[in-house]
C-alpha positions in Angstrom: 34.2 -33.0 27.0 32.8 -31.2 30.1 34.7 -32.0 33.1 32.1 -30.2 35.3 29.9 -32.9 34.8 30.7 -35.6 37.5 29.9 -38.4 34.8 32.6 -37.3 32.7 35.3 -37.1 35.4 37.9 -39.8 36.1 36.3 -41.8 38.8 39.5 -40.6 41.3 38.4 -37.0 40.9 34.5 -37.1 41.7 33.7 -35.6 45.0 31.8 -39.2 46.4 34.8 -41.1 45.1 37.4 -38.6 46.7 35.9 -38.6 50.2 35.6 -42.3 50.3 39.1 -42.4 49.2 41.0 -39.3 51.4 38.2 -38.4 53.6 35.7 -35.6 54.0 37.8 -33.2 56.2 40.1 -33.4 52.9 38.0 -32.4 50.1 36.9 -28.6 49.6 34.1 -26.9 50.8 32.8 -27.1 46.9 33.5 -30.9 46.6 31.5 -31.5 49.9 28.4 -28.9 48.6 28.1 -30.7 45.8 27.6 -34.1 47.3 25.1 -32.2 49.0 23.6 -30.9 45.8 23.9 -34.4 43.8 22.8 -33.3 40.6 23.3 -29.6 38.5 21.1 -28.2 36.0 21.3 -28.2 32.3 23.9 -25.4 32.0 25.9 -26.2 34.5 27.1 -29.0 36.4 26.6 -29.9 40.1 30.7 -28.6 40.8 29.8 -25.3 38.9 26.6 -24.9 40.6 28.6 -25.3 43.8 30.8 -23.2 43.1 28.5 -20.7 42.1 26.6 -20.8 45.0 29.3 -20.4 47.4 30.4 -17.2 45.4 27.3 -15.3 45.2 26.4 -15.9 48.9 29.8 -14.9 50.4 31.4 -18.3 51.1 30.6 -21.4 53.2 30.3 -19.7 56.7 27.0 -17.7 55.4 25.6 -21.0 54.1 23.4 -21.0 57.6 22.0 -17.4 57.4 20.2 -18.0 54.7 16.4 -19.1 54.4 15.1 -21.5 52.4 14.1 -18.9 50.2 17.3 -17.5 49.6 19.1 -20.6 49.1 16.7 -21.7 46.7 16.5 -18.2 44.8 19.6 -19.1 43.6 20.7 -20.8 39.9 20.4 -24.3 40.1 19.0 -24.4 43.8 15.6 -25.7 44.3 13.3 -26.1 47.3 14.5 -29.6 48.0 18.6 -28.8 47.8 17.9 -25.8 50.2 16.3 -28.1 52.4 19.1 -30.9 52.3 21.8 -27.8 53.0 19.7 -26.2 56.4 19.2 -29.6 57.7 22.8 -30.2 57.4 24.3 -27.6 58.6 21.5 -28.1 61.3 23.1 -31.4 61.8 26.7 -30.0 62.5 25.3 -27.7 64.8 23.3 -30.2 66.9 26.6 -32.4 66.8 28.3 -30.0 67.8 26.2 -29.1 70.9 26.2 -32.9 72.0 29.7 -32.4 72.0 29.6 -29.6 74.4 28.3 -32.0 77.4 31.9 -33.5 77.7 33.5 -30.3 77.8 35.2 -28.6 80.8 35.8 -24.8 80.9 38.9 -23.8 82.0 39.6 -20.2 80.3 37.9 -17.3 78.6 39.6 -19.6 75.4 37.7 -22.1 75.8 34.1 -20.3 76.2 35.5 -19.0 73.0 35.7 -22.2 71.4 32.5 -23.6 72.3 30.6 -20.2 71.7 31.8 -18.8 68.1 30.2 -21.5 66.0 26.9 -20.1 67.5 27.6 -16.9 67.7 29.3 -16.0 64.2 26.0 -16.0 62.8 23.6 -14.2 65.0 22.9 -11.1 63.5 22.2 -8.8 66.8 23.8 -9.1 70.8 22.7 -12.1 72.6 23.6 -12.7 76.7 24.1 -16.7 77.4 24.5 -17.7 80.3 27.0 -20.8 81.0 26.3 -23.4 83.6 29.0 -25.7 85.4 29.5 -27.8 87.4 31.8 -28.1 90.6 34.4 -29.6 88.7 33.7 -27.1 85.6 32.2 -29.4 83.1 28.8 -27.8 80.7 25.9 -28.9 82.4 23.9 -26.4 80.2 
């Protein structure tokens, strides 16, 4: 029996199962990918492809560098699962950024905290400009 296949697994150890049950801040970053995925190929199952994927590109934080193309050049990632993974790391992003409104800047730290999501990724030197408030809250 294959346990990569997430039919096969006891239910308490399937990634949908798990996150319903401990959370999604608790499972790892190949559980969460392959609820993402949803399905493998032939060869391999959905936690293997996962897996896989997160290998050959260098680990979750270069998920978002990647194009379409990329992603989907890679063993059992199609157009459509590419898709699904920009537009969900596009989702943290924008979430994120909504939570930047409520922010106050107090220190160098905290630019720091609101800028290196953003900026870990860029792949040449960008100038932003912060703007605040009288009371030092993100206006933009």
């Amino acid at each position: 029996m294959r346990l990569d296949i997430i039919k096969e697994m006891p239910i308490h150890e399937r990634p949908r199962e798990r996150l319903v049950e401990v959370g999604a801040k608790n499972l790892l970053d190949y559980e969460l990918l392959a609820i993402l995925l949803g399905t493998g190929i032939k060869q391999l199952g959905v936690i293997d492809v996962a897996k896989q994927l997160l290998h050959d590109i260098g680990g979750l934080s270069k998920l978002g560098d990647l194009s379409v193309e990329e992603l989907a050049s890679n063993r059992g990632i199609g157009d459509a699962k590419a898709v699904i993974l920009l537009a969900s790391i596009e989702l943290g992003k924008r979430s994120l950024s909504q939570w930047r409104e409520t922010v106050r800047i107090a220190s160098a730290w905290d630019v720091y905290q609101l800028l290196q999501p953003d900026a870990r990724t860029l792949k040449q030197e960008v100038l932003w400009g912060l703007y605040l408030d009288t009371k030092s809250h993100l206006i933009s």
